[in-house]
C-alpha positions, 0 to 999 in steps of 0.5 A: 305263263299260263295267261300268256297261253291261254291269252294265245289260245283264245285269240287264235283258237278261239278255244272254249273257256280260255277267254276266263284268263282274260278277266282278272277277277278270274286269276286273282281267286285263281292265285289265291287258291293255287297258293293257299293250296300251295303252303297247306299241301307242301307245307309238312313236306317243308317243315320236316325238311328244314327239321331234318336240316336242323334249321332250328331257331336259337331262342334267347332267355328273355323272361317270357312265358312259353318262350323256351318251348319254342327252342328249336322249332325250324325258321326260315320257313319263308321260303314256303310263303315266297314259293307260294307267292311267286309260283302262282303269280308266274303261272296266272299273272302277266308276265308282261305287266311292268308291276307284276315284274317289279313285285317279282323282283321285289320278292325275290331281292328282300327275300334274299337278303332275309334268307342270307341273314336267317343262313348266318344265324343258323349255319354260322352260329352268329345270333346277331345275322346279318349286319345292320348295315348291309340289311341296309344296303340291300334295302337301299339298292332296291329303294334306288331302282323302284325308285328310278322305276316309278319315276323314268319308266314310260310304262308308270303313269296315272291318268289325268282329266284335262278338260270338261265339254258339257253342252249348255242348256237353252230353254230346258235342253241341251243347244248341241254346241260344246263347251271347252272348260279347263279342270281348274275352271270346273273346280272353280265353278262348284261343278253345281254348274255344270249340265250331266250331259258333257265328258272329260277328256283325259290323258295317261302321262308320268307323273310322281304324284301319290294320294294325300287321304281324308282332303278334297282334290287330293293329289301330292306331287312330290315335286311341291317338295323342291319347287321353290328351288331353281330350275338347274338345281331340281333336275339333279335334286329332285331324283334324289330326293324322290327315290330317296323318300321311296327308300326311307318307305321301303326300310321302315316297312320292311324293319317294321314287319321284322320287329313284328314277326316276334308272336305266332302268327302275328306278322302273317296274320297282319300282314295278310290284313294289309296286303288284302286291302292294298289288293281293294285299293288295286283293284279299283285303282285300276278300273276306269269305271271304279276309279271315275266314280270312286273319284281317285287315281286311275292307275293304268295297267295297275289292275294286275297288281290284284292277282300278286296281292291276292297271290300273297293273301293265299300265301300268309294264309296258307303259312298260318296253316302251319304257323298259329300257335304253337307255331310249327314253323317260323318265317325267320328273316327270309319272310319278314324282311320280304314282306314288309319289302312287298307290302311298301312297294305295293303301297308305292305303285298304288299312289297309298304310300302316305296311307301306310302310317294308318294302314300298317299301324300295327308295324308302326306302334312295333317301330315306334316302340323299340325306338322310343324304348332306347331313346328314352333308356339312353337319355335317362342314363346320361342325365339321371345316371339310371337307365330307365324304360317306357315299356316293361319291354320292347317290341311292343308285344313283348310289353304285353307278355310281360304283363301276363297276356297270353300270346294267343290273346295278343296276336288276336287283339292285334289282328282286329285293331290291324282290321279296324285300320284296315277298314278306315284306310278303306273309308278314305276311298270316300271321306275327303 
């Protein structure tokens, strides 16, 4: 809102000052403070409001240490975390931008499903919440429409270089005839060949390619996929399968991120680490001067998604505040299921989706753990007559409780080796 105003002054008006809110440098710190601010100072309020409301979280007998202290402490307290995400945004960002509204819409969709299964386990008294199967529902139904988004909307689309015009050399300086090479015949000629003096002639167009990181010429069409299928079969299958890819991607982040959020801390903290590189791959995916010499993807109209990310930094920032141990306040489902919705769509804006494997790591080894920790129960019972477990306990930082880690050391340990991804998935900006 205040963009569009201050947009409206500065073009009209020509008022002082009000040219900062075209830069998104500007808004982007701006967010991030307003939602930092946001969580500290309304914070307290918060808390004692969902303490008063009795909105207490049930804690089960686990064997854990410091695990009944925690009885009763409020849950739900994502609400502060997308209060203080979708305030600023609707304030600094704009408003017109097709991702912003996507993220919004994200937010609010995850938000809702996590608030009404965190509603079920406080006020219904049902410690199981809401069924597995309408979480997945709801998962699903926002996977079909960033989906149907990423892959109709005219307004999705990368830049493509077509062709190269470089000036050939006679006798030391450039003979002021251009040349016409196509991007396949630069590639094949070793670019060794080709005189500084020359430009690329591009054009934005829709395509659902993403990033493949660590190789060379990177880009991953999704449509490799069924290619080898006949024409009149691709255009009713391909749809399904690409929205059906996305979907899968939005559910394993968003239940990662739940299974994570188990420690004080350790779901926001990380959470901030990802959202705060995705915020670098946004940043520079929409730059045309970033992009062009980084050699990735130039994503139009992306740069914005630099003011929602930094928005959800402050926000998780802000939240740990009250949530570092001993936690004062729990994000409960509200939170957790939101930001894992957040952090996969960010990912499939920005073309980073195949990066999420390294970049969320820490939500991959909670997945991978509690799925191999029943598997391997499961298999045992049938064919040795005894279950038998892979982890003292799962998820997986529950397995290091059990081995008499503190949960301070935990969630710390967690934090820097969610760093050290974050910081390799970085590289690969470079590494191809």
């Amino acid at each position: 809102m205040l963009y569009h105003l201050f947009s409206y002054l500065d073009r009209v008006h020509d008022v002082p000052g009000a040219g900062l809110f075209g830069f998104i440098s500007f808004r982007a710190a701006l967010a991030g403070i307003l939602s930092l601010v946001i969580c500290i100072v309304f914070g307290g309020r918060i808390v004692r409001f969902l303490r008063h409301q009795q909105v207490g979280e049930t804690v089960r007998d686990l064997g854990l240490e410091g695990q009944l202290s925690k009885q009763g402490t409020p849950t739900m307290g994502g609400l502060m975390i997308l209060g203080a995400i979708l305030v600023p945004v609707l304030l600094v960002a704009d408003l017109g931008n097709l991702y912003i509204r996507l993220m919004l819409l994200v937010t609010v969709w995850m938000g809702a499903i996590g608030f009404v299964d965190d509603y079920i386990k406080v006020f219904r008294k049902n410690k199981e919440g809401l069924a597995g199967r309408f979480k997945l529902l709801g998962q699903a139904g926002l996977g079909i429409i960033v989906g149907s988004v990423i892959l109709f909307h005219p307004d999705v689309q990368v830049r493509e270089l077509d062709t190269w015009y470089f000036y050939e050399v006679v006798e030391g300086e450039p003979s002021g005839i251009p040349v016409k090479v196509s991007k396949a015949e630069y590639a094949l000629s070793g670019e060794g060949e080709m005189t500084p003096e020359g430009l690329w002639v591009s054009h934005d167009t829709r395509r659902t390619k993403t990033t493949f990181p660590f190789l060379r010429n990177n880009d991953f069409n999704y449509y490799w996929l069924v290619s080898f299928l006949p024409s009149n079969v691709l255009t009713y299958l391909f749809p399904l399968v690409f929205i059906g890819i996305l979907t899968l991607i939005i559910a394993a982040v968003s239940n990662g991120a739940n299974i994570t959020d188990g420690l004080d801390g350790l779901a926001t903290g990380t959470s901030a680490i990802i959202v705060g590189t995705l915020l670098v791959f946004a940043y520079v995916s929409g730059n045309t001067v970033l992009a062009e010499y980084l050699g990735i993807m130039y994503i139009p109209h992306s740069g914005e998604l630099v003011v929602f990310s930094a928005a959800f930094v402050g926000a998780c920032i802000g939240f740990l505040w009250w949530n570092a141990h001993p936690a004062q306040v729990f994000m409960g489902d509200t939170g957790s299921l939101a930001i894992g919705g957040i952090i996969a769509t960010l990912a499939i804006a920005l073309r980073k989706e195949l990066l999420i494997p390294v970049l969320c790591g820490i939500f991959l080894a909670e997945n991978m753990s509690v799925i191999l920790q029943v598997s391997w129960f499961k298999y045992t019972k049938r064919t040795r007559g005894e279950g038998q477990r892979v982890f003292l306990m799962a998820p997986l930082h529950h397995h290091y409780q059990k081995l008499g880690y503190p949960e301070t050391r935990i969630v710390t340990r967690f934090w820097i080796v969610g760093i050290l991804l974050a910081a390799v998935t970085i590289v690969t900006l470079k590494i191809r």
